[in-house]
N, C-alpha and C positions, 0 to 999 in steps of 0.2 A: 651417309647411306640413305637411300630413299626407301621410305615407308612402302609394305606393299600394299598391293591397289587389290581391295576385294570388293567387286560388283553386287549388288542387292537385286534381285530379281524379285520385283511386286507383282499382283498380276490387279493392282486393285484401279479401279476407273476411276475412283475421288477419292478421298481424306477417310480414312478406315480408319478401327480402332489398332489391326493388325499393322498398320503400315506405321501411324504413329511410336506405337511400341519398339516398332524397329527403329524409327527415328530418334528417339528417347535413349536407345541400347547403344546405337551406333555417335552420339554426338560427345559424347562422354572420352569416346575411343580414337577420338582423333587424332590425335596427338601421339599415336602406334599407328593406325595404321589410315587407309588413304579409301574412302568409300565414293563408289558413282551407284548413280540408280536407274535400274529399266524398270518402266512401266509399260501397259500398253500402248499402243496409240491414241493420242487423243486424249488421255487422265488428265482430267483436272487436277492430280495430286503433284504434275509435276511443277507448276506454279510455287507450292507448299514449299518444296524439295530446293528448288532453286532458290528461295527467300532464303532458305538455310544453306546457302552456298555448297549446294550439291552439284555434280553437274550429274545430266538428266539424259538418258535415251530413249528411245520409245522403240519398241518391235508390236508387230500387229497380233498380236496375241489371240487365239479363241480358247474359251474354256468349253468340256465338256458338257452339252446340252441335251433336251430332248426336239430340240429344232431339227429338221433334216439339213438346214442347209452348214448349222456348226458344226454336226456328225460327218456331214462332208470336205470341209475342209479341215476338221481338227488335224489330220493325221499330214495331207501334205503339209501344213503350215507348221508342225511339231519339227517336221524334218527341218523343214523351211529355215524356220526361228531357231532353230538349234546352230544352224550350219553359222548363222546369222551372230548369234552369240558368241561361239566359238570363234571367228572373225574379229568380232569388236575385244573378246581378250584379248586375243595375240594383239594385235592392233595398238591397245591401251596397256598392255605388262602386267595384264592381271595374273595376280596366284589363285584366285580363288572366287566359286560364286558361291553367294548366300540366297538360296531359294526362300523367300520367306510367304511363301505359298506350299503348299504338301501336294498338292494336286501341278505343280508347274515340272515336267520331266525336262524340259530344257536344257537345265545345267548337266543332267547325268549322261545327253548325247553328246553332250559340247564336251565333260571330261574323257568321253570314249574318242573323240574329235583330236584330241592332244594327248592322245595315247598316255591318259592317264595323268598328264602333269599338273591341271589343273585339279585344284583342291576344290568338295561339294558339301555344301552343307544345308542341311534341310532344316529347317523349321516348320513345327507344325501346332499351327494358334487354332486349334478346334478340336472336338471330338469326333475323334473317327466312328469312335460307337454309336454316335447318330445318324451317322450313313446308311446305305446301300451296304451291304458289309461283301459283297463280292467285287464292288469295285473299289470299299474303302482296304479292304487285303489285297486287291492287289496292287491302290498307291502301297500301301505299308512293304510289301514284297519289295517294289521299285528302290523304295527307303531306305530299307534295313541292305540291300543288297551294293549297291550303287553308291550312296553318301557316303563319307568319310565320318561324318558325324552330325546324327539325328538329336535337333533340340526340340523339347517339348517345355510350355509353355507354365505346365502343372503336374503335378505326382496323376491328376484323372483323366491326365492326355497318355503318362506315359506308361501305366498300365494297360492300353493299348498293343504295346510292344514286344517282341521277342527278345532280339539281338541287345541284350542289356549292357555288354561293352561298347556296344555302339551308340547307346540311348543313354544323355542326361537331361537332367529339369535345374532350367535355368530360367529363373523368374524374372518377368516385364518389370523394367525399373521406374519409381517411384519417378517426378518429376523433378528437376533439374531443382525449382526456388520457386518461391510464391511472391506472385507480387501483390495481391490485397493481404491485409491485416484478415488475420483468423478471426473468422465468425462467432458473434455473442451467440452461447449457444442458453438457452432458447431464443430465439430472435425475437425483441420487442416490437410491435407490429401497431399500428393505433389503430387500425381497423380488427383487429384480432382474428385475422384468417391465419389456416395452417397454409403454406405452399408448397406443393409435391413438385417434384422437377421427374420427368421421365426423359433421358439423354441417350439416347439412340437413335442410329440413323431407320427410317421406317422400311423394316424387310419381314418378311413373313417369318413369324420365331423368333424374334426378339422380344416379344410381348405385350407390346402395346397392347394388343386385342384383349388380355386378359388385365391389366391396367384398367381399361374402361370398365369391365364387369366391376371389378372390385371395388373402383372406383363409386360406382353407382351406388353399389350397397352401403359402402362406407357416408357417404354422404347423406342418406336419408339419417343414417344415425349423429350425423354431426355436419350441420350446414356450411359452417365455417371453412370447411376445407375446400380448397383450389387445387387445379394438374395443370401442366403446364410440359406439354410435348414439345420438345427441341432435338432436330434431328434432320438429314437430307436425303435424297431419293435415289443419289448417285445416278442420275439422271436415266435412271430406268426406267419403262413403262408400266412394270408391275409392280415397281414399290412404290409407285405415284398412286398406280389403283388402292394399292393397300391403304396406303395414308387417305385416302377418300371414302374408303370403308370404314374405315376409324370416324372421320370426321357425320360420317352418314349414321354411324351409331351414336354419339353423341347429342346431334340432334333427333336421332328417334326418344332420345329418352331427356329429352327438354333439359339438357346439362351444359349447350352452348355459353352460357353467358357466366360459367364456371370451369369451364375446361378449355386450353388455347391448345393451338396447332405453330410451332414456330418450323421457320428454318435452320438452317445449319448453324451451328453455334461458332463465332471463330475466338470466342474466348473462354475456354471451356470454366475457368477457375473461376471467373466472375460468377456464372451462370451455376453455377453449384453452391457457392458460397452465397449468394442470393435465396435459395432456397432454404426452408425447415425441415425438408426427409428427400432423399434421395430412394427413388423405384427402378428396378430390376427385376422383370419378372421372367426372362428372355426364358426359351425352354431347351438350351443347351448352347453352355459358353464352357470354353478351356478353360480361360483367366477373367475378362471380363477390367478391361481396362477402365470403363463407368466405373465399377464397382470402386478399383483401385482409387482413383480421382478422388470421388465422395468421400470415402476413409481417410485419403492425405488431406484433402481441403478442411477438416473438420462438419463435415454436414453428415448426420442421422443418414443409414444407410436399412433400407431392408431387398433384399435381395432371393431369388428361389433357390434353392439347392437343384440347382441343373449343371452341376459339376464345380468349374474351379473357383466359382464363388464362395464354395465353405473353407478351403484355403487360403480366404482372405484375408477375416475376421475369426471373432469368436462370438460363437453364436449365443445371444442374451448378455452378453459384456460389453462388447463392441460392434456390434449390430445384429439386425433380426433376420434370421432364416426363415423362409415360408416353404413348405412341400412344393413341389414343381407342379405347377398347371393348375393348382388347388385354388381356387380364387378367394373361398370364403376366407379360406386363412389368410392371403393377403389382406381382406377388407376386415378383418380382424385384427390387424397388426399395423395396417394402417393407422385404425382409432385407438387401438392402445398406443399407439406412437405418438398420437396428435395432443391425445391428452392430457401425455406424461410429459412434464417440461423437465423436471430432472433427467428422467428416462434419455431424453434426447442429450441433454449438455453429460451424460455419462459414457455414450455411445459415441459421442464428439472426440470426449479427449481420448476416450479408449483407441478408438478407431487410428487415430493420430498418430499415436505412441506405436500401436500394435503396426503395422505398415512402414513406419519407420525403422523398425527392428527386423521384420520379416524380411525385408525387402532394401535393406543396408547393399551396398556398390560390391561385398564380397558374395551377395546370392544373384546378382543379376548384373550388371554390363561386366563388372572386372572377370568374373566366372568367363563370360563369350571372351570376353579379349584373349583369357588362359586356355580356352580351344583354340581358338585361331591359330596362338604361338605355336602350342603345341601340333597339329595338323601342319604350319608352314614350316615347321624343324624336322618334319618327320621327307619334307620335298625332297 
């Protein structure tokens, strides 16, 4: 009997933490069922996608903007790309699409398009309560009304929610295996620098900007420390500006030749385990797939309480919670982090153990596979 075929609908242009996550949930589950992936036109992600023996589609996608000319074409091309999707199911035998964007309605016209038979499943990797809240209720209306079954990414995504038969929390899975040997924690260094690693791609609200304040302060109080930004711009024009505003702050306050700018990381595991503390200061993440990595790789993690980051760890056991947006407290926790060497090889193994447990294959991919089943037995 042939596996059914359920399509992934991304809407991301490059390599996202969102898109990985799905890739992580979805490679585990092959062996049930049968996944293709739409992006938009053009993603670089779909390179990623096909390495991993996916096969890949593209529809022209626009998201919701303040441009006039997206505002103008969002809604024919909604129609458009629906009819369009609906098409490539019938076409490919699909049971089912997995939105794994909360803002893509796509898949809810394409299931009204097949009267129904195709199966909608939403995921939703962010908080809505940092929206707009008139148009983040009324994706949630779309959601709760139209999906078969809405996943949330964290318990602080899915209080969000109404429809609680319809809503569960099925957590991003840990990664597959490690291929470096686990980090001596504290890293022996012969020049005795600390090394902060900040791993995200540069968008406004992920935090960098608050990274460098904190960084700033922390540093007068302990020379020793380095940052080291790894991350890509998803080839936008405003998150190139952002990352230039970052790099423009760095040199207004003569920290150039202690703070680097890298690009995209294609080895994330390396680049984490290379580092002494991992930084997250982002000001509203669901999950927070950084965070996850740092904790499974063994690296010192501090992170803001901007949501599903405190259900990561534990905070002062296996890593440090800083107030959201509060800088001093980061640069506070920084240098208590740098120059506690225990502190960090405790937060190492904590961190290890705790993520291994939380996030074991029955709270994240095996849970999706048991929606699936369950949504395809119900066709």
């Amino acid at each position: 009997m042939e596996k059914p075929l359920i399509l992934v609908v991304d809407n991301s242009r490059a390599v996202t933490g969102a898109l990985n996550a799905m890739r992580h949930a979805t490679a585990p589950l092959r062996e049930q069922f049968r996944y293709e992936y739409i992006v938009p036109t053009g993603s670089t992600a779909r390179t990623v996608l096909e390495q991993d023996g996916y096969i890949v589609h593209e529809l022209p996608f626009v998201e919701i903007s303040r441009r006039k000319d997206d505002l103008l074409r969002y809604a024919p091309l909604l129609l458009l790309n629906s009819w369009r999707l609906f098409r490539l199911a019938r076409r490919r035998g699909a049971a089912m699409i997995h939105l794994n964007d909360f803002y893509n309605l796509t898949g809810y016209i394409a299931k009204g398009l097949s009267l129904g038979q195709l199966r909608v499943v939403t995921h939703v990797r962010f908080l809505p309560q940092s929206l707009i809240q008139p148009l983040a209720r009324t994706w949630r209306w779309f959601a709760e009304s139209f999906a078969d079954q809405v996943i949330c990414v964290s318990e602080a995504v899915r209080r969000y929610f109404n429809a609680e038969q319809k809503v569960q929390v099925v957590f991003d899975p840990i990664p597959e295996a490690e291929h470096y040997p686990a980090p001596v924690v504290p890293l022996p260094r012969a020049d005795g620098t600390i090394q902060l690693l900040y791993l995200s791609n540069y968008i406004q609200g992920k935090g960098q900007d608050f990274a460098v304040r904190a960084f700033r302060l922390a540093y007068a109080q302990n020379n020793r420390l380095r940052l080291t930004f790894v991350g890509g711009d998803m080839g936008m024009a405003k998150n190139r500006e952002f990352r230039q505003q970052l790099e423009a702050s760095v040199q207004e306050s003569g920290l150039e030749a202690v703070v680097r700018f890298e690009g995209f990381a294609t080895d994330v595991e390396k680049a984490i385990k290379e580092a002494d503390v991992v930084l997250n200061f982002s000001e509203s993440e669901s999950f927070s797939l950084t965070c996850l990595d740092a904790l499974y790789f063994g690296t010192p993690l501090i992170a803001s309480d901007c949501g599903g980051p405190a259900e990561l760890f534990e905070h002062g056991r296996s890593g440090q919670l800083v107030p959201n947006r509060d800088v001093d407290a980061m640069a506070t926790a920084i240098t208590t982090i740098a120059a506690d060497g225990a502190m960090r090889k405790q937060f190492a193994a904590a961190g290890r153990d705790y993520v291994r447990y939380k996030f074991r294959p029955a709270t994240t991919y095996q849970k999706l596979g048991q929606i699936y089943s369950t949504l395809l037995n119900k066709s």
